[in-house]
C-alpha positions, 0 to 999 in steps of 0.5 A, spaced: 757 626 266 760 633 270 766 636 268 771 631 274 767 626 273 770 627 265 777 628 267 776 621 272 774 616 266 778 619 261 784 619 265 783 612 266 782 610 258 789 614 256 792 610 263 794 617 266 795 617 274 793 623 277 791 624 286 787 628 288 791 635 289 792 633 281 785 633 280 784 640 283 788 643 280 786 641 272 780 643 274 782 651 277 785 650 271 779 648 266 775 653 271 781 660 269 781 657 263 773 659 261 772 665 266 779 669 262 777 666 255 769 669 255 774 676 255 780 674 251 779 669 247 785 665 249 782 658 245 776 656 240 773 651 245 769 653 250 765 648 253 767 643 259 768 637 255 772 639 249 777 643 253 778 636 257 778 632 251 782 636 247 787 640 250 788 637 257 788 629 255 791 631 248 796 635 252 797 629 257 799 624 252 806 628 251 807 625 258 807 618 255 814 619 251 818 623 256 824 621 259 823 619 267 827 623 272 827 630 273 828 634 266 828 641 263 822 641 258 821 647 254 813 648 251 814 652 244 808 657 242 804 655 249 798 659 248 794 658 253 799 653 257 797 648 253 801 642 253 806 645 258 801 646 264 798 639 263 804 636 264 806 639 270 800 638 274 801 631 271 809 630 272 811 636 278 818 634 278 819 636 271 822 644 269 817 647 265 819 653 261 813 656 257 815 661 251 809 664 248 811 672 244 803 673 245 802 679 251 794 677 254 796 670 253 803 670 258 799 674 262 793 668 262 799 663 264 803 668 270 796 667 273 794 660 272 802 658 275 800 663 281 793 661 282 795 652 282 802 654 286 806 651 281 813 652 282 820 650 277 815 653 271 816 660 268 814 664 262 818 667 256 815 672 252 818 670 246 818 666 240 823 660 240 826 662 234 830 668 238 831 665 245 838 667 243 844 664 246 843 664 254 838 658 252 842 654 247 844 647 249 838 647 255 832 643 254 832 635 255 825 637 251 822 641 247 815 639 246 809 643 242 802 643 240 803 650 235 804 650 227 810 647 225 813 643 220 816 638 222 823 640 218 822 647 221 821 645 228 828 642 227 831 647 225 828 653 230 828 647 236 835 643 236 839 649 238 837 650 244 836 642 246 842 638 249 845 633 245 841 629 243 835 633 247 828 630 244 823 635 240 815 632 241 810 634 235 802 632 235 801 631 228 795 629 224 794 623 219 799 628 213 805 628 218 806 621 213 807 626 207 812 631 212 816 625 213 817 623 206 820 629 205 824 630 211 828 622 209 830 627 203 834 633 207 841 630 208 841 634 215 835 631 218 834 625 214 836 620 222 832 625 226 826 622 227 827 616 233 819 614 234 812 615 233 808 613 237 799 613 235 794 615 241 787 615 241 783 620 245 778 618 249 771 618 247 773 616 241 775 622 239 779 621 234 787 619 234 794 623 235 800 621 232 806 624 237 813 625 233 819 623 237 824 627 233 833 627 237 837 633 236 844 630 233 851 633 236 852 637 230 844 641 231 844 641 238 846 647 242 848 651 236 845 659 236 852 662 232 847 665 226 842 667 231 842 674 233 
């Protein structure tokens, strides 16, 4: 099986809807994305059917969990565009601000934004920790892949969300153990709203997608931030 005709079935297994333009443009992107990574190291996988699988359907399950309409999406510590670009391609309505403090690595995204044509996508060269005022109450939601914990991500994340913006997660089977923990901060303790079980296709193992909401009182709130 070719690398589209991957992208096709899987597709179908995790019940995503692409056309044709869409299909082009993952794989340009699964194409960019093996040619910049031979010099940059911009991820660890590097054959076709592992960067599908787990990062372009792995990403795409974020789209699952995402409000309908047009909403404003931040994707903290993107990398190498990754779930923010899959999820553009997959919903073009959608804002996508991707914040990603490494240089090769924004330049790899500035790139792929140009060379799809993607538009309503920018890139921030920052960590989501110090975006700063002029992003806080922003973001209907603000999804990542990165290392965080959830009670981190929180707390870094829910200042620039709107009041009651969402914060998405992929997390393994431990999540189980974080929650605990986050039932015992009183701040937190409601913030978790779903969680949503996925599996990859090809029997690629499972994703726990944690669906956590900002309250009034976290959200929008950058005053002790510089």
């Amino acid at each position: 099986m070719n690398a589209e005709e991957l992208l096709r079935k899987g597709l179908k297994e995790i019940h995503v809807s692409c056309h044709e333009n869409q299909i082009r443009a993952f794989m340009t992107y699964l194409r960019e994305l093996k040619k910049w990574n031979r010099v940059h190291n911009l991820t660890g996988l590097k054959t076709d059917s592992d960067i599908i699988i787990r990062h372009f359907f792995d990403s795409l399950l974020y789209t699952k969990v995402l409000p309908e309409g047009k909403i404003r999406l931040a994707d903290a510590g993107t990398g190498a565009g990754l779930p923010g670009i899959p999820i553009k391609i997959a919903r073009p309505d959608t804002h996508v601000v991707l914040i990603e403090p490494a240089r090769k690595k924004t330049a790899f995204l500035r790139h792929v934004i140009r060379i799809l044509n993607l538009s309503d996508i920018t890139v921030l060269p920052n960590r989501l920790e110090h975006l700063g005022k002029g992003h806080a109450g922003r973001y209907h939601v603000i999804v990542t892949r990165a290392v965080f914990s959830l009670r981190e991500l929180l707390e870094s994340a829910c200042p620039y969300a709107v009041e009651g913006g969402r914060i998405v997660v992929s997390k393994g089977p431990k999540v189980f153990d974080e929650l605990k923990g986050l039932q015992a901060d009183i701040r937190f303790r409601n913030s978790v709203k779903e969680i949503h079980r996925f599996r990859l296709p090809f029997g690629h193992g499972e994703r726990n997608l944690i669906v956590m909401e900002c309250s009034g009182r976290q959200a929008g709130n950058v005053m002790n931030r510089r």
